[in-house]
Wavefront OBJ file of the C-alpha trace (Angstrom):
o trace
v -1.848 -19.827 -13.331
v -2.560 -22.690 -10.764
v -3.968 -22.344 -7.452
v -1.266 -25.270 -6.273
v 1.463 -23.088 -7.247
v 0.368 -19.772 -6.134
v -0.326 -20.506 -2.813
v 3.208 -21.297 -1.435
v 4.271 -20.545 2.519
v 8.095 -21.012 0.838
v 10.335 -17.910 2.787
v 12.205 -15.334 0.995
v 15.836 -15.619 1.448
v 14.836 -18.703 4.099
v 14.264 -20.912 1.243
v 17.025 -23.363 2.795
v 14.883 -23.702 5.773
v 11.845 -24.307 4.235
v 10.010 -27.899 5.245
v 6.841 -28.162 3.726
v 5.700 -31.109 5.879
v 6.116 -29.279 9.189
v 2.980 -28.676 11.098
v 2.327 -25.764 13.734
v -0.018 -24.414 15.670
v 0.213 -21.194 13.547
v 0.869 -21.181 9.656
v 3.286 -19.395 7.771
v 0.976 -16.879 6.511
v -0.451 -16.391 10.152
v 3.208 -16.038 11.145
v 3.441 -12.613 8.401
v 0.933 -11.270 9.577
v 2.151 -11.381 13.597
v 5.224 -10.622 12.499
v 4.125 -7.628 10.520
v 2.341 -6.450 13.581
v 5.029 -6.463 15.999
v 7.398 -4.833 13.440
v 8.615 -0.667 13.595
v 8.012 -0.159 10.120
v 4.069 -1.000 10.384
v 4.086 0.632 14.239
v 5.543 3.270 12.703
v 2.026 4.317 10.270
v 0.365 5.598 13.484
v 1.617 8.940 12.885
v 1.699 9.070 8.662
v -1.096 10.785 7.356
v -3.580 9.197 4.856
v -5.574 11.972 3.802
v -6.492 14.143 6.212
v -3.920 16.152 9.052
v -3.323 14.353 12.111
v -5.690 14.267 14.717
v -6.299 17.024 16.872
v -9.456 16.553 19.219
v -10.971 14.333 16.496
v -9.238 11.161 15.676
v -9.646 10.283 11.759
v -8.141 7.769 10.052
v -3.962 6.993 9.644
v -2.052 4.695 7.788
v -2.032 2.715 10.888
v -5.600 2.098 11.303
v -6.146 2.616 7.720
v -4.252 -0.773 6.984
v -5.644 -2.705 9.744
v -9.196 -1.864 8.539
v -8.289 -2.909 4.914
v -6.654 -6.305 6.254
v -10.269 -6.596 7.878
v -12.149 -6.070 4.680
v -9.512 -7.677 2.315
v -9.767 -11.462 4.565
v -13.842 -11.087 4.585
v -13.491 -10.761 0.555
v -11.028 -13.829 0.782
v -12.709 -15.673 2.787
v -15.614 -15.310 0.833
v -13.662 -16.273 -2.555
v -12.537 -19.368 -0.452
v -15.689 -20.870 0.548
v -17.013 -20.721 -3.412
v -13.490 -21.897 -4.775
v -13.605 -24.355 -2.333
v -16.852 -25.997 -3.538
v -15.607 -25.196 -7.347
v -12.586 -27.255 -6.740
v -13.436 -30.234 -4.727
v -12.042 -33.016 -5.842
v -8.654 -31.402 -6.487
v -6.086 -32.647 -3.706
v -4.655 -28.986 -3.549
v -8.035 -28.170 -2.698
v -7.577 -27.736 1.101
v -4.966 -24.864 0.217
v -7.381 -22.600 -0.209
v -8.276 -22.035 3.258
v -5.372 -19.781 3.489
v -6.314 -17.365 0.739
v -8.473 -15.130 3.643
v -4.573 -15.262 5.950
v -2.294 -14.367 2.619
v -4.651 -11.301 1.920
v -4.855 -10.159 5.754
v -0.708 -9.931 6.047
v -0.654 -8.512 2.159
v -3.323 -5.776 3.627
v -1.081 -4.867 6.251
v 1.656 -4.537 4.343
v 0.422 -2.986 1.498
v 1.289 0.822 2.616
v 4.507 0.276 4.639
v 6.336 2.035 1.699
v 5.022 5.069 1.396
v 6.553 8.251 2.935
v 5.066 10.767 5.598
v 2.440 12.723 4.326
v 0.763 10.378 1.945
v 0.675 10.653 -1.493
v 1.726 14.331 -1.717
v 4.727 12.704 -0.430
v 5.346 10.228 -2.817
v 5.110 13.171 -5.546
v 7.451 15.263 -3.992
v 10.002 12.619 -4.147
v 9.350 11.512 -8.010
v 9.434 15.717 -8.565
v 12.967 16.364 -7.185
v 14.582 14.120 -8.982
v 12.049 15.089 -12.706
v 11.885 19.019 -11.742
v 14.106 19.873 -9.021
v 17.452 19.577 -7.804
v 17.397 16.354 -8.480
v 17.999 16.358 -12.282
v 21.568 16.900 -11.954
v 22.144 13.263 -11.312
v 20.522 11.834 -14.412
v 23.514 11.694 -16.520
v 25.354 9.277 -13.303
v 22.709 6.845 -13.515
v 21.231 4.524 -15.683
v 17.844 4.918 -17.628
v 16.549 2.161 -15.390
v 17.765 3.876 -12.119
v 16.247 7.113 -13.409
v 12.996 5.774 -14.031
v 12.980 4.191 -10.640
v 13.912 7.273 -8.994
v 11.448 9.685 -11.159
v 8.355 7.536 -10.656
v 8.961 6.768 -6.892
v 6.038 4.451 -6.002
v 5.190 3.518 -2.093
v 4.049 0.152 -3.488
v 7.604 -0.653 -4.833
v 9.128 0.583 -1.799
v 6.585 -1.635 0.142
v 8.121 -4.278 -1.669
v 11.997 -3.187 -1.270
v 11.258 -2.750 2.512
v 10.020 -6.047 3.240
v 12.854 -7.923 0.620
v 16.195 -5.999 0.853
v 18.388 -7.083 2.440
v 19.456 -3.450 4.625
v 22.793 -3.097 6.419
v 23.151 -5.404 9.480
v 20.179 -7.557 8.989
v 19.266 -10.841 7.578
v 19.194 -12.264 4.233
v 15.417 -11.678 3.079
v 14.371 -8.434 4.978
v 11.022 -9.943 6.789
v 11.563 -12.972 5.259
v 7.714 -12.858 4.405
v 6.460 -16.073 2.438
v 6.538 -15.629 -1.254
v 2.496 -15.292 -1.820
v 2.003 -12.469 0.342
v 4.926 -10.503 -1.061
v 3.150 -11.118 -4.186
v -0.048 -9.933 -3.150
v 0.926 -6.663 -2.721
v 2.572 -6.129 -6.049
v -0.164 -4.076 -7.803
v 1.470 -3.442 -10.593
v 4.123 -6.515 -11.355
v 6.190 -4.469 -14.027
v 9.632 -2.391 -14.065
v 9.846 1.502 -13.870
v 10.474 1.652 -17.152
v 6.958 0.441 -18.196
v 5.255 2.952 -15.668
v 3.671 4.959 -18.256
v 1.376 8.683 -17.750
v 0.889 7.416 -13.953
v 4.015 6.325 -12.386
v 3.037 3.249 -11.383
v 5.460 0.116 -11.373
v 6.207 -2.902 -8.907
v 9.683 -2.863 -8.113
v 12.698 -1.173 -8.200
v 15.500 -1.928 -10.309
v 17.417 -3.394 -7.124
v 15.232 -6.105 -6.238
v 14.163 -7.119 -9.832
v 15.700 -10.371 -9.623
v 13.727 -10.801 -6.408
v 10.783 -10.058 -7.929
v 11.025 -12.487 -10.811
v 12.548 -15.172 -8.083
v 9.141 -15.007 -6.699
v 7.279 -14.872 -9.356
v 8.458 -17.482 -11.324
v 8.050 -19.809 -7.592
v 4.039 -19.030 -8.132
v 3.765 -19.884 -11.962
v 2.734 -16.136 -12.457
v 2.362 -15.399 -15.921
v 5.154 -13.719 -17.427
v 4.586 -11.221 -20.361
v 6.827 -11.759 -23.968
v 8.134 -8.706 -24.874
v 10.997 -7.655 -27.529
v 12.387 -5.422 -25.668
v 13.208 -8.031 -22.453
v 11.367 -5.788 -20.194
v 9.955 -7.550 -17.118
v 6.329 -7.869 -16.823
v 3.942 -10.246 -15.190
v 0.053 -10.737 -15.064
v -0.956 -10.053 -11.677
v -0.766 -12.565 -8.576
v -4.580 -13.276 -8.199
v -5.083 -11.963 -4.311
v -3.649 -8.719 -5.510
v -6.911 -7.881 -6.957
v -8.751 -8.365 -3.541
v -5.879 -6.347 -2.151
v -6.445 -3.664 -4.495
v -10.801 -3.857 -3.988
v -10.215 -3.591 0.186
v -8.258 -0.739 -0.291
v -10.489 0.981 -2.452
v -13.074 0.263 -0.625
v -11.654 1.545 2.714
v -10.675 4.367 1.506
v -13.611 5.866 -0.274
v -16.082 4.887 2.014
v -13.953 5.684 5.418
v -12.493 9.350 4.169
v -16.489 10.555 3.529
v -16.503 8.938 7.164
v -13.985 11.182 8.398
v -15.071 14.159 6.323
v -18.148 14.145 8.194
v -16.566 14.313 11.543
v -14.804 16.815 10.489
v -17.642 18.755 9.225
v -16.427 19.517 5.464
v -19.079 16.935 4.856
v -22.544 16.853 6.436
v -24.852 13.848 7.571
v -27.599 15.668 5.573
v -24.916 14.938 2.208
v -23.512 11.353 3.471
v -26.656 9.477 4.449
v -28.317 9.520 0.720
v -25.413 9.106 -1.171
v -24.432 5.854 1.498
v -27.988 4.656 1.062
v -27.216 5.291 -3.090
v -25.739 1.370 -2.609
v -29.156 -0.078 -1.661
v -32.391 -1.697 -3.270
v -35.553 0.350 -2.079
v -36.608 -2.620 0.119
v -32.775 -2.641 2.138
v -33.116 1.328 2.039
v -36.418 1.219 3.793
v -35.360 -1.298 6.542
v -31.873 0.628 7.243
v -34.442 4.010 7.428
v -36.462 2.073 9.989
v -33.329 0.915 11.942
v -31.775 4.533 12.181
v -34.946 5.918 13.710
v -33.429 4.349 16.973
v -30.662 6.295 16.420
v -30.316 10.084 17.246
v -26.136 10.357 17.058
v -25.391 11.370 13.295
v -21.889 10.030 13.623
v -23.657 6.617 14.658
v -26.136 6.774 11.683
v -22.474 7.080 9.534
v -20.950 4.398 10.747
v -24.100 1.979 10.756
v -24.060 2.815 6.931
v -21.010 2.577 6.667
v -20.487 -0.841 8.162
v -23.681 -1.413 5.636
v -21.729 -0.473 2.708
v -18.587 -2.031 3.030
v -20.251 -5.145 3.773
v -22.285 -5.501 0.681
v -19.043 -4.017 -1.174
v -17.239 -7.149 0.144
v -20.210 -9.669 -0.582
v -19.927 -8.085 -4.606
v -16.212 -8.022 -5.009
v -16.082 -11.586 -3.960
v -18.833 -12.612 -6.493
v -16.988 -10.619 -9.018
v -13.442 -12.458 -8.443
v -15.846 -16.338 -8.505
v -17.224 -15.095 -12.015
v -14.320 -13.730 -13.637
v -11.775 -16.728 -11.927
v -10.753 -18.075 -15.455
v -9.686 -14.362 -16.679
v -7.721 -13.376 -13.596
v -5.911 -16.761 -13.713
v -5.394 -16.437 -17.495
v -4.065 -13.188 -16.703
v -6.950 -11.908 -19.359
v -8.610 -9.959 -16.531
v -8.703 -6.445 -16.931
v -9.813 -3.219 -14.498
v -10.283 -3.720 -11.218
v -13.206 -6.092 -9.035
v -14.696 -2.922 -8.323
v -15.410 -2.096 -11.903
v -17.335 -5.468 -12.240
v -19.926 -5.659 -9.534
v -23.684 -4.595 -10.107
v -24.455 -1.085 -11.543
v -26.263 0.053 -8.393
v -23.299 -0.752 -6.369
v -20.983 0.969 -8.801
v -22.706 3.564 -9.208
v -22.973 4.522 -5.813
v -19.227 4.119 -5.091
v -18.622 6.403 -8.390
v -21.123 8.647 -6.441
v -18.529 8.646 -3.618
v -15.445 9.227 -5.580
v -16.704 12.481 -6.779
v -17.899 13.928 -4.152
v -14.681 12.881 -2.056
v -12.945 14.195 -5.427
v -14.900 17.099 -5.146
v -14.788 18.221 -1.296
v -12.491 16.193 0.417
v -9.158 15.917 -1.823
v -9.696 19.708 -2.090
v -10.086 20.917 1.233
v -8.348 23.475 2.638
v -6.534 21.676 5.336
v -5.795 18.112 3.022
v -4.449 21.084 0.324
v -2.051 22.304 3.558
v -0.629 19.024 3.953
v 0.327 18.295 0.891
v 1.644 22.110 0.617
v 4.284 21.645 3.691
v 4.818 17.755 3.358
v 6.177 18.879 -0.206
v 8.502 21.225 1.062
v 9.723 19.197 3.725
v 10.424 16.265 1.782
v 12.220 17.975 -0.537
v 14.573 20.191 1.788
v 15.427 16.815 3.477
v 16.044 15.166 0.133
v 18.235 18.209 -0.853
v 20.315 18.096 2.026
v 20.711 14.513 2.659
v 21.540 13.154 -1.042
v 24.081 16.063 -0.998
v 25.903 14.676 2.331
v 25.700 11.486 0.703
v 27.549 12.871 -2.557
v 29.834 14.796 -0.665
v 30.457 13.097 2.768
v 34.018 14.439 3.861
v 32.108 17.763 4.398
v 31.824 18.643 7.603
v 28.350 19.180 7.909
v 27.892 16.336 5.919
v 29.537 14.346 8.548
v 27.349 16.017 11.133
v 24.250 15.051 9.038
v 24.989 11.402 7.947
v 25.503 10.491 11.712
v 21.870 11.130 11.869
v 20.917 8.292 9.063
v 20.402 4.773 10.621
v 23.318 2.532 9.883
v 20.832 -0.149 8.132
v 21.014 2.718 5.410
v 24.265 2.173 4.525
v 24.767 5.705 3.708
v 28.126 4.799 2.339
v 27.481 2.577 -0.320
v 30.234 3.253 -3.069
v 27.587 3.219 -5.964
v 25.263 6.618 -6.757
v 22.373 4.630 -6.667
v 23.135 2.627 -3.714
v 23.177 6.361 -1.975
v 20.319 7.569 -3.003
v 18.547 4.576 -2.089
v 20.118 5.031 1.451
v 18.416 8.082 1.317
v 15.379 7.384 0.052
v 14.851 4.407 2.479
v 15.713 6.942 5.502
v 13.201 9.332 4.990
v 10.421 7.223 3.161
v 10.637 5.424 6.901
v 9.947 8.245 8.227
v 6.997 9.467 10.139
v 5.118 12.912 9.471
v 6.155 14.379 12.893
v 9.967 13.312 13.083
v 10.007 14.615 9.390
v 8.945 17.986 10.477
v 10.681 17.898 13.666
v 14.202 17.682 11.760
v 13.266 19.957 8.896
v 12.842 22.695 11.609
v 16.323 21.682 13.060
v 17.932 21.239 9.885
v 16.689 24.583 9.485
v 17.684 25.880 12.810
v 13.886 26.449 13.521
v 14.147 24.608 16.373
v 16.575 23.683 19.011
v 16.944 20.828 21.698
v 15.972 21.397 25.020
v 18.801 22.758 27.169
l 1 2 3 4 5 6 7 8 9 10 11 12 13 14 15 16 17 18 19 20 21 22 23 24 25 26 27 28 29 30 31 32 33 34 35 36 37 38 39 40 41 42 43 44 45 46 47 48 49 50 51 52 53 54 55 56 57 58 59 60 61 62 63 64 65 66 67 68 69 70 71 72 73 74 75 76 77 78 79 80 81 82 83 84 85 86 87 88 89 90 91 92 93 94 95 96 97 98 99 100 101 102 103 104 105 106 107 108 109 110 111 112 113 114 115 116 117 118 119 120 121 122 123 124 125 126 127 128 129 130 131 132 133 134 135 136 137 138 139 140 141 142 143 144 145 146 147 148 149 150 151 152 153 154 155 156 157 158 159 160 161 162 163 164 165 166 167 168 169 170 171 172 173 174 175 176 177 178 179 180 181 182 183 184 185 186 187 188 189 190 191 192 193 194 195 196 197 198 199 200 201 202 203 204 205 206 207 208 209 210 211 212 213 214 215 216 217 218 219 220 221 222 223 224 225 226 227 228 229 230 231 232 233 234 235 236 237 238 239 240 241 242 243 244 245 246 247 248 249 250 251 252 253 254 255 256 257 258 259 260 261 262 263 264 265 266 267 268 269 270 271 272 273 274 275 276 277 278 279 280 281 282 283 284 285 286 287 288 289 290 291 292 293 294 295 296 297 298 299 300 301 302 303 304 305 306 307 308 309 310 311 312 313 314 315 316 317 318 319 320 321 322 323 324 325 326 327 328 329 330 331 332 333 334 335 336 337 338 339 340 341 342 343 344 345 346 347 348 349 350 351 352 353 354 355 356 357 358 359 360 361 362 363 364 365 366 367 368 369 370 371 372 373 374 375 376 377 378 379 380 381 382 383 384 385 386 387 388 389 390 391 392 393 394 395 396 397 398 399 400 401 402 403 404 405 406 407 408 409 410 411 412 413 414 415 416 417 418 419 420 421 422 423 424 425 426 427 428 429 430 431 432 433 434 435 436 437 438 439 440 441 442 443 444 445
């Protein structure tokens, strides 16, 4: 893959428009990430969980802030892989392109969850479950084997990409009309359903496969030969910086939240966050937290410690193995090719948050309703879909946004309505209209 073709501020479904001579104050990439800002759908992740309930009278981490902190670690990575490409590449005339690699990975970062449905990944799974174990496996004999696959695998980051491309009911050709690197840069995994494997994962659904491969072949990404005809492509580059900032995030800010929340105590976090350090760096961060009596503050110092030395490794790791990644011979993640003390301390992290956080009680609650409201919604809506001269379908469908297009005359086409509907929904209007559906709960008279 080339660097020249990769980075292109070309518009999806604005392609017409595009003048690649025009000069603004703001560039394209700039312009996705204000305009994924000011959007619903990212406004919207305030109130989706990411691991842990919403906040009661401590305020932990939600796919809103979530996202904005991995767009903040995700540029620093980029911007470091900039300055050392930049140098690498010098005399190339393309060369200057690379200055934007730190703005395509800040929009991809914020656009990287907007896919997935209320209550996290339990969420997700409840979805992929109806149709492979619950009501929902009525309808594979209507559909194809494609469509099934889509539907029994649900992934957030295909829906990520379907929300941000499709075309929905009423609006214009492109979706967001997002430039075609940074809707590449949040394909993890640039494959069909079909190829998803033991865990699910896949790119795109079967609907905006030809949008995918539109884009793709625009960047020069390297396509895969397979007998079978299958679509699969070596990753976009960024995505792997992407995929390190969220990671990162993640791990390190859930043991941050666990700790606030007491399932995790500073007595646990502070060695295992000083596990990333040399004895020398442990020994001046010792010194520099004897100023500090707050716990909570001696987290986040370390924290803020540890992300930033997680950034400075990733980005080395992406300079060294350049030639792989943009062979497409590159394989694990950036994380799984920095230094062993670094790696071993973020291993250190993933099973203890494995351990105690994933586990606990209240996380274990979540995912205990969230499953049993997505699926009573799912039940009730893809039947008004299937059967809308009912009356209380009728009643029901006036609910769904018109942008839905609840009445598409193809099976999948409803379904999809359906899925986009509640996958856009937040945890709290999802329980809200469960308990009405339900006739739990009642508007104000």
């Amino acid at each position: 893959m080339q660097w020249s073709r990769l980075i292109c501020d070309k518009r999806f479904g604005l392609e017409n428009y595009h003048d690649p001579r025009r000069q603004e104050s703001r560039s394209d990439f700039q312009r996705d990430h204000d305009r994924l800002v000011f959007s619903a759908p990212f406004r919207r992740l305030q109130n989706k969980t990411q691991v842990f309930p919403l906040p009661g009278s401590v305020f932990v981490h939600n796919r809103l802030t979530h996202s904005l902190e991995v767009s903040c670690v995700g540029r620093s990575i980029a911007n470091e892989v900039s300055r050392a490409l930049r140098k690498r590449y010098a005399g190339e005339e393309w060369v200057e392109s690379l200055e934007s690699l730190g703005e395509i990975v800040g929009a991809a970062c914020l656009a990287h969850d907007l896919g997935n449905p209320p209550f996290g990944h339990s969420g997700e799974k409840s979805i992929s479950t109806f149709f492979s174990e619950g009501e929902g496996r009525v309808l594979k004999e209507s559909l194809t084997d494609a469509q099934w696959n889509d539907l029994i695998n649900f992934e957030g980051n295909a829906n990520a990409f379907r929300l941000l491309t499709h075309s929905f009911k009423g609006r214009r050709n492109g979706g967001f009309a997002m430039t075609y690197s940074t809707l590449a840069s949040i394909v993890k995994y640039p494959y069909e359903s079909t190829l998803a494997g033991g865990k699910g994962k896949f790119g795109f659904f079967t609907s905006e496969k030809d949008d995918f491969v539109k884009i793709a072949e625009e960047l020069g990404m390297l396509r895969h030969e397979r007998e079978d005809g299958l679509v699969s492509y070596a990753r976009h580059p960024l995505v792997y910086i992407v995929e390190a900032a969220d990671d990162i995030c993640y791990e390190v800010m859930d043991i941050e939240d666990a700790c606030k929340l007491r399932i995790l105590s500073p007595t646990e976090v502070i060695p295992l966050l000083l596990g990333f350090f040399d004895p020398e760096r442990r020994e001046r961060m010792e010194r520099v937290m004897e100023h500090v009596e707050d716990p909570n503050e001696r987290i986040a110092y370390l924290r803020s410690c540890v992300i930033g030395r997680l950034v400075d490794c990733c980005a080395e790791a992406f300079t060294k193995h350049e030639d792989k990644i943009m062979e497409g011979r590159f394989e694990g993640s950036l994380l799984n090719r920095i230094p062993e003390r670094e790696k071993e301390g973020y291993a250190a992290c993933s099973r203890l948050s494995y351990a105690r956080i994933y586990n606990a009680g209240d996380v274990v609650d979540i995912e205990l309703a969230g499953n049993r409201i997505v699926t009573t919604l799912l039940e009730k809506f893809i039947h008004a879909v299937r059967h809308p001269d009912q009356n209380y379908s009728k009643l029901l469908l006036s609910k769904v946004p018109e942008q839905y297009d609840a009445g598409n005359p193809d099976l999948f086409g409803k379904i999809q309505s359906v899925l986009d509907h509640i996958s856009g929904m937040t945890d709290v209007y999802a329980l809200d209209l469960y308990r009405k559906l339900l006739g739990m709960s009642l508007p104000a008279v």
